[in-house]
C-alpha positions as CSV (number, residue, x, y, z in Angstrom):
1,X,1.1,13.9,-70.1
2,X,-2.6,13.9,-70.2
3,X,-5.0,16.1,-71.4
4,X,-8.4,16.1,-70.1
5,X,-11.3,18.0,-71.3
6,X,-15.1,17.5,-71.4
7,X,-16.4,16.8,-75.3
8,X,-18.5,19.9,-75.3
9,X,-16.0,22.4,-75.0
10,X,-13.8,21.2,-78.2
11,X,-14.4,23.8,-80.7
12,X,-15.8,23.7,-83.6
13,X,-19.4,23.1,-85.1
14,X,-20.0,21.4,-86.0
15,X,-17.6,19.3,-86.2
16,X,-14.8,19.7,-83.6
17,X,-11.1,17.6,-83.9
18,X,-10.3,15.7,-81.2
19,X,-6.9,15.7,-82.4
20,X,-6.1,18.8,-84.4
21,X,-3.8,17.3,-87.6
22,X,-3.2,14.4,-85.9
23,X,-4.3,10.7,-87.0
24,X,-6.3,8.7,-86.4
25,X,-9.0,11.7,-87.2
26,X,-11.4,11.9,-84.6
27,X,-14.5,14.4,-84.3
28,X,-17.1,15.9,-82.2
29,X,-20.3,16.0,-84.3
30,X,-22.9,18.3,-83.0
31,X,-26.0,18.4,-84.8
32,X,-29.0,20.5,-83.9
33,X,-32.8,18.9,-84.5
34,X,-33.7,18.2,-87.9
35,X,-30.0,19.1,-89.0
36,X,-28.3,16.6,-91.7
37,X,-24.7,16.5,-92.9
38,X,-24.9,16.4,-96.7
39,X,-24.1,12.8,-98.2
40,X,-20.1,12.3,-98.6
41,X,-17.6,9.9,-98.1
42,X,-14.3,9.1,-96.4
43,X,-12.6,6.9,-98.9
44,X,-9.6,4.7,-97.5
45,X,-10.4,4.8,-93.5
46,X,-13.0,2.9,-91.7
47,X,-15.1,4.9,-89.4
48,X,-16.4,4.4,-86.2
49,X,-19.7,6.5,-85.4
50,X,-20.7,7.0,-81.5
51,X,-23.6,8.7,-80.4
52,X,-22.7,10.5,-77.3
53,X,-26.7,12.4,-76.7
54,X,-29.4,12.3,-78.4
55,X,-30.6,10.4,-81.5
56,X,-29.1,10.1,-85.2
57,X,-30.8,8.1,-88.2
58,X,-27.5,7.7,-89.9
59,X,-28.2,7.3,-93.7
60,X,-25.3,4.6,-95.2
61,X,-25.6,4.6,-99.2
62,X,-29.2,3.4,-99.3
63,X,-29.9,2.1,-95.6
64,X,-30.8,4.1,-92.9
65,X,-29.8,3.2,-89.4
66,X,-31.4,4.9,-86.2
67,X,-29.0,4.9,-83.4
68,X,-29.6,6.4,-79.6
69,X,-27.3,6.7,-76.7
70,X,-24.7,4.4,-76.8
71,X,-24.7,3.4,-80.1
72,X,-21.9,2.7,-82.4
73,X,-21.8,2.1,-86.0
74,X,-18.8,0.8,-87.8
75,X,-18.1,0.9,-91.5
76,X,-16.1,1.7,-94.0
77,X,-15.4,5.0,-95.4
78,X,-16.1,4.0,-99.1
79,X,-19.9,3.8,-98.4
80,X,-22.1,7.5,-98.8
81,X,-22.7,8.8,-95.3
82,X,-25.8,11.1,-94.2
83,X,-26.5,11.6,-90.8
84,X,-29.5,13.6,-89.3
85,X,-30.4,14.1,-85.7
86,X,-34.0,13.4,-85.1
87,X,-33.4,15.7,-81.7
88,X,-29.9,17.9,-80.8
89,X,-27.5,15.3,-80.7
90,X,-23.7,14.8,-80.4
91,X,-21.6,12.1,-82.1
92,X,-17.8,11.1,-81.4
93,X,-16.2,9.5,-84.7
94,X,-13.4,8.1,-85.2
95,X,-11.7,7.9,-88.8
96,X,-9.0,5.7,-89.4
97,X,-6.5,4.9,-92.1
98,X,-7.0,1.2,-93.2
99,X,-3.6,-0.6,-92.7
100,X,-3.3,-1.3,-96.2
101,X,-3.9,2.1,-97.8
């Protein structure tokens, strides 16, 4: 069975699971303008960062990568991530275990 939903009505901000408790860990990420996540990691999973709307400089340890519609950022979770949304924006990322973790 399917279930079908739009992305903006997950709940949650802002970040909103995709799968509640379920792997691979997958989020809505809805950022207002000027709003940042504060620098972390995800150590262990390899993460896949897709910008849904807006725009997102996505800062990666000590590189910063601006991504618009349709962009998608891979890396792994080991490496500080910051994003900030230069205007409101929403993000879909998937987390996932690496194989050999």
């Amino acid at each position: 069975m399917a279930t079908v939903e739009s992305l903006s009505a997950l709940e949650g901000d802002p970040h909103a699971a995709v799968f509640p408790g379920a792997e691979p860990k997958t989020v809505r990420l809805s950022l207002d303008a000027d709003e940042r996540i504060a620098p972390h990691t995800h150590p262990g999973r390899d993460i896949v960062f897709y910008v849904v709307d807006g725009a997102v400089d996505l800062d990666l340890d000590d590189e910063t990568h601006s991504l618009d519609v349709g962009d998608v950022a891979r890396f792994a979770g080991e490496r500080e991530i910051s994003p900030v949304a230069r205007e409101p924006s929403t993000a879909l990322l998937v987390l996932a275990r690496r194989a050999d973790d």
